[in-house]
N, C-alpha and C positions, 0 to 999 in steps of 0.2 A: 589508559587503554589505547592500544597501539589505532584500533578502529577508528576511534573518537578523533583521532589526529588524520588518517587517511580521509575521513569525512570531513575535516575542517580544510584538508588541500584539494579537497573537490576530485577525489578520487573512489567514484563511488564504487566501482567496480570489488576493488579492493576491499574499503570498509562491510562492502554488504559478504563476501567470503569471512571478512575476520568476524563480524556480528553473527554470521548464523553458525563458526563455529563457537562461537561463547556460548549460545542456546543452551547445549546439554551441560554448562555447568554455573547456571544461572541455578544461585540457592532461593529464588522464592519466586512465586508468580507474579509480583510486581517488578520484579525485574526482566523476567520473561517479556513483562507486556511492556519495557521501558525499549530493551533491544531489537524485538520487532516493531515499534513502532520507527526506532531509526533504519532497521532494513526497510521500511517502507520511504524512509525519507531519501534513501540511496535511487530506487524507483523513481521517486519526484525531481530531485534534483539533475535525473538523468535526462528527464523528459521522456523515460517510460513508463507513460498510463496504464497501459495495458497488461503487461507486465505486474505491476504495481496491485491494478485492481487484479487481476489473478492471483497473486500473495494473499490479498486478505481477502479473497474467496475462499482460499484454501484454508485461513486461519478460521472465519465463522463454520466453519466443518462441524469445529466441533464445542460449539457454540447452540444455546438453545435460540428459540424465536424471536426474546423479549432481550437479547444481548445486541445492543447497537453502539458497541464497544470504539464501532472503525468506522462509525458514521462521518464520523467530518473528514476523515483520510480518504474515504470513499471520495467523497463531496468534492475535495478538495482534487483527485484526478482528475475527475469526471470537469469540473471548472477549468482545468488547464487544458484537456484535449478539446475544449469548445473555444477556446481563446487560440487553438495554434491551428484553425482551422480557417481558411479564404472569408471571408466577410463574416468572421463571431457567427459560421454559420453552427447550428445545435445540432444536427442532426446525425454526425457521426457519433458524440457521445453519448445521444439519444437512443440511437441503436445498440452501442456498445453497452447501456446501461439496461435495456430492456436483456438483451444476449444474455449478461451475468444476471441480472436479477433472477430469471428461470434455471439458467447452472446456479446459482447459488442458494435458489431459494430464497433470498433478501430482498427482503422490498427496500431497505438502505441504498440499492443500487436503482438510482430513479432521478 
């Protein structure tokens, strides 16, 4: 897959266009949740959080309450925008976790 190659030359931009058009010909749902979990690693490896945690805001949409599907994807922005922050300070993605958790409805974003 042409993506899988633009993601391994650290072209995220690119891989995250060529993953979400595979989306609509992804034959099963384990493979739906294999390619967005690389769109979201396009997000990560960009260094955008926020971005990122917006994706899979949008993905528990439609998602019921007990689905914590993208808990560690969540986790795992939410840890790098606290580490790219002047003294490991929390508080911005304290905010930004509190912000999404109420658009989202997820208390994953915490």
């Amino acid at each position: 897959m042409a993506a899988n190659a633009e993601l391994r030359a650290r072209n995220y931009d690119e891989a995250r266009k060529l993953y979400q058009r595979a989306l609509p010909n992804a034959p099963d749902e384990a493979s739906l949740e294999e390619i967005r979990g690389l769109i979201t690693a396009t997000y990560y490896g960009q260094g955008l959080h926020r971005e990122g945690l917006d994706f899979i805001c949008n993905l528990y949409r439609k998602r019921g309450p007990g689905d914590f599907r993208y808990l560690f994807a969540v986790q795992a922005h939410l840890r790098a925008l606290r580490k790219k922050s002047p003294n490991d300070d929390p508080s911005e993605a304290e905010s930004l976790a509190a912000e999404l958790r109420d658009k989202c409805g997820r208390p994953d974003f915490s």
